[in-house]
LOMARFI-957257 format. One record per residue: residue number from 1; x, y, z of N, C-alpha, C, O in turn. Coordinates in steps of 0.05 Angstrom, whole numbers. Example, Ala and Ser with C-alpha at 12.3 -4.5 7.8 and 13.67 -1.06 7.14 Angstrom:
+-----+--------+--------+--------+--------+--------+--------+--------+--------+--------+--------+--------+--------+
|   i |    n.X |    n.Y |    n.Z |   ca.X |   ca.Y |   ca.Z |    c.X |    c.Y |    c.Z |    o.X |    o.Y |    o.Z |
+-----+--------+--------+--------+--------+--------+--------+--------+--------+--------+--------+--------+--------+
|   1 |    264 |   -114 |    156 |    246 |    -90 |    156 |    264 |    -66 |    156 |    285 |    -66 |    169 |
|   2 |    257 |    -45 |    142 |    273 |    -21 |    143 |    258 |      1 |    157 |    268 |     23 |    161 |
+-----+--------+--------+--------+--------+--------+--------+--------+--------+--------+--------+--------+--------+
//
This chain:
+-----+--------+--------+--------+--------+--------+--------+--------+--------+--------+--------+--------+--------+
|   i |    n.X |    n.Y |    n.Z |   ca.X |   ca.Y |   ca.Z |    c.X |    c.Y |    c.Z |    o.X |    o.Y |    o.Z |
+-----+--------+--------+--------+--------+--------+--------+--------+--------+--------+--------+--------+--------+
|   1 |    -65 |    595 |    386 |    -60 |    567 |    383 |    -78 |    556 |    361 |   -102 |    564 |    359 |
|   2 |    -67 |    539 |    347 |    -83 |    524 |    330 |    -84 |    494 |    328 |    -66 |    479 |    334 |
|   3 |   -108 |    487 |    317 |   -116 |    449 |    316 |    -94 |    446 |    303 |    -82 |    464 |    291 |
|   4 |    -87 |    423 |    304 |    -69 |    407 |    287 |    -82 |    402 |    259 |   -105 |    411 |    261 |
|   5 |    -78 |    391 |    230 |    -91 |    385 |    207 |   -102 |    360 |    225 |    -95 |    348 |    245 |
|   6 |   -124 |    358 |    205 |   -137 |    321 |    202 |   -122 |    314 |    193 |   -110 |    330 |    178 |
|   7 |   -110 |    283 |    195 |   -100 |    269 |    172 |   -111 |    261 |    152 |   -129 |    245 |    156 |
|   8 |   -106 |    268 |    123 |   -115 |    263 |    106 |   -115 |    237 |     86 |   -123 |    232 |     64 |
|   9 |   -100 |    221 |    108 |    -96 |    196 |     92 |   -113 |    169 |    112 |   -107 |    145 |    110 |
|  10 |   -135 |    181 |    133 |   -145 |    166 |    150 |   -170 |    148 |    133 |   -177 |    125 |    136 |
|  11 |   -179 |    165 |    115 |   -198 |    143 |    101 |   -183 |    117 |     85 |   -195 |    103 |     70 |
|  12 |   -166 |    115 |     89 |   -156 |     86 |     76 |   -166 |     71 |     89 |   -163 |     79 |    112 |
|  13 |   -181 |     43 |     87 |   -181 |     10 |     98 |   -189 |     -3 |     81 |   -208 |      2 |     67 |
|  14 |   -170 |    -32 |     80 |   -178 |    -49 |     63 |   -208 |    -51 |     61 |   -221 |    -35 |     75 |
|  15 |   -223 |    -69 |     47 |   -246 |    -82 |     46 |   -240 |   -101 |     34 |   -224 |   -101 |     15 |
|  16 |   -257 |   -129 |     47 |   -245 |   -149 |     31 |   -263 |   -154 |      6 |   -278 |   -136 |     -2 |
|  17 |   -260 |   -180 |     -7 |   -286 |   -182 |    -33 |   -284 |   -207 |    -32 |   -270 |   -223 |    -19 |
|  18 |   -299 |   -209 |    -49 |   -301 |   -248 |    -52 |   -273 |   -259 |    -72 |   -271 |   -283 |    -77 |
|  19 |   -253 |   -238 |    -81 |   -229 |   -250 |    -98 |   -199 |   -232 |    -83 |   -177 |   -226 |    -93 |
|  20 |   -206 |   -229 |    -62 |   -188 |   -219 |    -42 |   -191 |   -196 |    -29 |   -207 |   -199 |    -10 |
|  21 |   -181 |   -170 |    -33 |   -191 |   -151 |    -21 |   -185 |   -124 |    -39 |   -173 |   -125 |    -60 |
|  22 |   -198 |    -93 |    -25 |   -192 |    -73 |    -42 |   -186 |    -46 |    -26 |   -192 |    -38 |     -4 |
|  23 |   -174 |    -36 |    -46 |   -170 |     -5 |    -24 |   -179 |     17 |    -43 |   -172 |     20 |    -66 |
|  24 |   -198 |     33 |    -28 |   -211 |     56 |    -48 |   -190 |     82 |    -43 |   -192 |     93 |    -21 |
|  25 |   -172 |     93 |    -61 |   -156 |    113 |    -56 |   -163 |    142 |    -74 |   -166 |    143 |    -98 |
|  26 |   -166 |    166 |    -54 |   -166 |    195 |    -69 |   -136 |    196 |    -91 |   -112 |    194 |    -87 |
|  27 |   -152 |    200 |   -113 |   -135 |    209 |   -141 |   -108 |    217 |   -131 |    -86 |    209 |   -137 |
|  28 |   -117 |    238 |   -112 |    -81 |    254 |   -103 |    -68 |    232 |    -87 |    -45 |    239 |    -81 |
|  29 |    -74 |    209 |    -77 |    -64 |    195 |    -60 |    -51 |    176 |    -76 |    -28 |    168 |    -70 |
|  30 |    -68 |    165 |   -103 |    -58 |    144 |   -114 |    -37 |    139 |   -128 |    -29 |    117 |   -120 |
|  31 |    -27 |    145 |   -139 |      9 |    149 |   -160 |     25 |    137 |   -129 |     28 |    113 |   -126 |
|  32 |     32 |    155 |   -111 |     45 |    148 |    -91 |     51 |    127 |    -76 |     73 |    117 |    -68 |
|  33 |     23 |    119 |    -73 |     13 |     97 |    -55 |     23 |     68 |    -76 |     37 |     49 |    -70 |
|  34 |      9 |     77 |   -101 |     21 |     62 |   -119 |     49 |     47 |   -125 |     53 |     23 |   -129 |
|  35 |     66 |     66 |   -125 |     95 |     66 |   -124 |    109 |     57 |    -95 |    131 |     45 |    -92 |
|  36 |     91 |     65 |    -75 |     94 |     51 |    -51 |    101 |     15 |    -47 |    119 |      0 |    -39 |
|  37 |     68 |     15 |    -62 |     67 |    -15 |    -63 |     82 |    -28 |    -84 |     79 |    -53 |    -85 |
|  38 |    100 |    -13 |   -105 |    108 |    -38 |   -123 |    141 |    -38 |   -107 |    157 |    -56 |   -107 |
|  39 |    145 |    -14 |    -94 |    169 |    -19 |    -78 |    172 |    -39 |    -63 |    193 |    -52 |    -63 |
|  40 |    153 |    -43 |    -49 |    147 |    -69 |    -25 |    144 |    -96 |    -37 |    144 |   -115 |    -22 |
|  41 |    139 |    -99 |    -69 |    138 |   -118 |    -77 |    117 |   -126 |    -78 |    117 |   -150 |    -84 |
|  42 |     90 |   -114 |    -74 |     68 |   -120 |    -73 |     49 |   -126 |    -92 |     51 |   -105 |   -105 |
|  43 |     31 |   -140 |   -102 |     21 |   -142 |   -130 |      0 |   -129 |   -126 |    -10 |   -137 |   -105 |
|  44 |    -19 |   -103 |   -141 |    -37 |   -105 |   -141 |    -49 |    -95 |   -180 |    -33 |    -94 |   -199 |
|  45 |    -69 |    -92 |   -181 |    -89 |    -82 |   -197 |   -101 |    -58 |   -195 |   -118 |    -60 |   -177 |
|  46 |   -101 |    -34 |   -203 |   -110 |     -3 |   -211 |   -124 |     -4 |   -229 |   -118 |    -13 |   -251 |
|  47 |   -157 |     10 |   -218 |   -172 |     11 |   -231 |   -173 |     38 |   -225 |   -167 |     43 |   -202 |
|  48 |   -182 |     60 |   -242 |   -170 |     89 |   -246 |   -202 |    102 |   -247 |   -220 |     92 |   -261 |
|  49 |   -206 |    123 |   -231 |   -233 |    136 |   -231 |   -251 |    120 |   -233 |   -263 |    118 |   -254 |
|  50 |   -257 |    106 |   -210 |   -274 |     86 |   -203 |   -290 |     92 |   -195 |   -311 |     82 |   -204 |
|  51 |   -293 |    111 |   -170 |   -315 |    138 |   -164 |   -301 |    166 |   -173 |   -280 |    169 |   -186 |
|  52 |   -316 |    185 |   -163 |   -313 |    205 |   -171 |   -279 |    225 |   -158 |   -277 |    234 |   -135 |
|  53 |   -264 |    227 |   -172 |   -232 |    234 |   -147 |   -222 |    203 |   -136 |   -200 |    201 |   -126 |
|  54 |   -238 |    181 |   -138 |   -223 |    160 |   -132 |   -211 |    133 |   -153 |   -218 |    124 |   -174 |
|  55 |   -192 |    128 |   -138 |   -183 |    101 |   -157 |   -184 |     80 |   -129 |   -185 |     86 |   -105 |
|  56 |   -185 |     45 |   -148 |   -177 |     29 |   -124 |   -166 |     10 |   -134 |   -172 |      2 |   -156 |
|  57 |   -143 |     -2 |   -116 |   -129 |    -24 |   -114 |   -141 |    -53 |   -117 |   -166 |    -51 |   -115 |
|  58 |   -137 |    -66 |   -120 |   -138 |    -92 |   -122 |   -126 |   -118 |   -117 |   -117 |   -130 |   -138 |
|  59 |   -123 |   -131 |    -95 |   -104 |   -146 |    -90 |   -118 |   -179 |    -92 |   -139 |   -184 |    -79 |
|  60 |   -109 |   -196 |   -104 |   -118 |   -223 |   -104 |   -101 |   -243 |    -83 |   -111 |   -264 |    -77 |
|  61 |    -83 |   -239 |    -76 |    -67 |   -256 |    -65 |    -70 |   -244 |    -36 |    -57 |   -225 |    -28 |
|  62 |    -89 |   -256 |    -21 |    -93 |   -251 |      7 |    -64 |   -244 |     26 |    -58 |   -223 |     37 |
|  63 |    -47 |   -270 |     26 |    -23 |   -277 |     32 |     -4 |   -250 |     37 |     16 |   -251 |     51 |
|  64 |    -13 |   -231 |     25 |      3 |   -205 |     20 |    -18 |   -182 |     52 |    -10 |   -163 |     65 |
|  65 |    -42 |   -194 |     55 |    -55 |   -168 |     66 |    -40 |   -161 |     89 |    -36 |   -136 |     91 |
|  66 |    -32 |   -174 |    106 |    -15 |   -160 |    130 |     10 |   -145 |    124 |     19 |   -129 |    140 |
|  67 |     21 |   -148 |     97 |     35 |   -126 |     92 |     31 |   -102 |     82 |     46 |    -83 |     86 |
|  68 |      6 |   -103 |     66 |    -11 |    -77 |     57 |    -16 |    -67 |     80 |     -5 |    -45 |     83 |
|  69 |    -28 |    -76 |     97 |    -40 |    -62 |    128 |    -12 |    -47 |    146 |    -15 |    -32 |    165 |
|  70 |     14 |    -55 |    135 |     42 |    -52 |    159 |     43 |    -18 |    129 |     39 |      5 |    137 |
|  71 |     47 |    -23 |    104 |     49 |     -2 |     86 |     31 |     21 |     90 |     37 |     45 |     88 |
|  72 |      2 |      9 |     97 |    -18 |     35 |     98 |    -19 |     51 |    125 |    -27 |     75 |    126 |
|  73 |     -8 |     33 |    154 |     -7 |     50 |    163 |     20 |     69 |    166 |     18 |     90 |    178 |
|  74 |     48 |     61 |    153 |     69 |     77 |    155 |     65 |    101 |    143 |     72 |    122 |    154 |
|  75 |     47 |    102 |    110 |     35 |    117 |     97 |     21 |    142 |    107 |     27 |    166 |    104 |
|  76 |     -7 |    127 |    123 |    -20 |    152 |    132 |     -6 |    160 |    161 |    -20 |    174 |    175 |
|  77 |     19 |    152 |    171 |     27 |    170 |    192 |     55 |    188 |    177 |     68 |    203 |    190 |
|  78 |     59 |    183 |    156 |     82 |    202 |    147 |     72 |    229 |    156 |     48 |    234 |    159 |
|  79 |     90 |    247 |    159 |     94 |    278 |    172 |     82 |    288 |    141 |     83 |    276 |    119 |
|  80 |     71 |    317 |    146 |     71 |    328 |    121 |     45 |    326 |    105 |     41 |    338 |     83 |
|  81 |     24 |    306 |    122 |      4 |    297 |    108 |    -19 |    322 |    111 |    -41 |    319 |    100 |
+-----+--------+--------+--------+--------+--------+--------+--------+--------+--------+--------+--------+--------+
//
């Protein structure tokens, strides 16, 4: 018998900032997640190797965060992760 994987998409959560909020995403995660969000209609800002393997989002329009939060979690429960 074997463990199941970790999910690898559990480190996502917003953080907010003083000009709305942000999401720090692994390089391999971002393109996707990306394309995720312009599907949904969502506005954000990509800032590209921001740490090291990471990029992050950028959202100014608060008004949108409960839909980012309904997107990130459908995201990190997709099969396959």
């Amino acid at each position: 018998m074997t463990l199941p994987k970790r999910n690898e998409r559990d480190y996502l959560e917003i953080k907010d900032t003083p000009d709305g909020f942000s999401l720090l995403v692994k390089q391999e995660h971002a393109d996707e997640l990306a394309a995720l969000l312009r599907q949904y209609g969502i506005p954000h800002e990509r800032e590209t190797s921001i740490a090291p393997g990471g990029d992050e989002f950028f959202f100014t329009d608060v008004s949108v965060k409960s839909k980012v939060e309904t997107v990130l979690e459908s995201y990190k429960n997709v099969k396959g992760s």
